[in-house]
N, C-alpha and C positions, 0 to 999 in steps of 0.2 A: 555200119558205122561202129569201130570198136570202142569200147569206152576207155576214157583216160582215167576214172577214178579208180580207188584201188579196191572200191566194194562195189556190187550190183546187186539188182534186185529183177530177179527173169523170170515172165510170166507170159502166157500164151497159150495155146491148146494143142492139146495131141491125141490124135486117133490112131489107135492099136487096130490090127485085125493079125487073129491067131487059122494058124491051122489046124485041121482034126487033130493034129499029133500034139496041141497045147502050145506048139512056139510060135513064136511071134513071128510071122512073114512078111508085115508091113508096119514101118510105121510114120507117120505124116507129121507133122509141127511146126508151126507158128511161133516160134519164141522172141520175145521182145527184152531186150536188156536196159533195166534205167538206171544208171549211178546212184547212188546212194552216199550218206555220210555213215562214217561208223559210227556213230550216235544211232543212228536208223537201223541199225542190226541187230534183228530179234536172236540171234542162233551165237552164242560166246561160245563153243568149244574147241578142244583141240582139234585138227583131223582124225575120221575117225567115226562112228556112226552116233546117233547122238544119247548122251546120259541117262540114263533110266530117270535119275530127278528130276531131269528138265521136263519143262512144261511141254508140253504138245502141244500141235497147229491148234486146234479147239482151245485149247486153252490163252493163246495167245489171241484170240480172236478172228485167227484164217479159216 
């Protein structure tokens, strides 16, 4: 079901299995997407990986 809102929130499980050699040769997931309000958006940045000041998941309560 794609979502029509213009935010999401995706959460789900994923199982890694590596090879002797360190990379990843499988990977499994269950991802579930739920719309969200932009109100409900814990992460304000530009693209881009996220700011040194901002808060981390722990600290945001995840």
């Amino acid at each position: 079901m794609p979502c029509q809102a213009n935010w999401v929130r995706s959460y789900g499980n994923e199982n890694w299995e590596f090879g002797a050699d360190g990379l990843m040769e499988r990977r499994f997931s269950c991802i579930n997407d739920m719309p969200i309000k932009e109100s409900d958006r814990k992460f304000h940045w530009p693209l881009g990986r996220r700011p040194d000041d901002h808060p981390g998941l722990s600290d945001l309560g995840m």
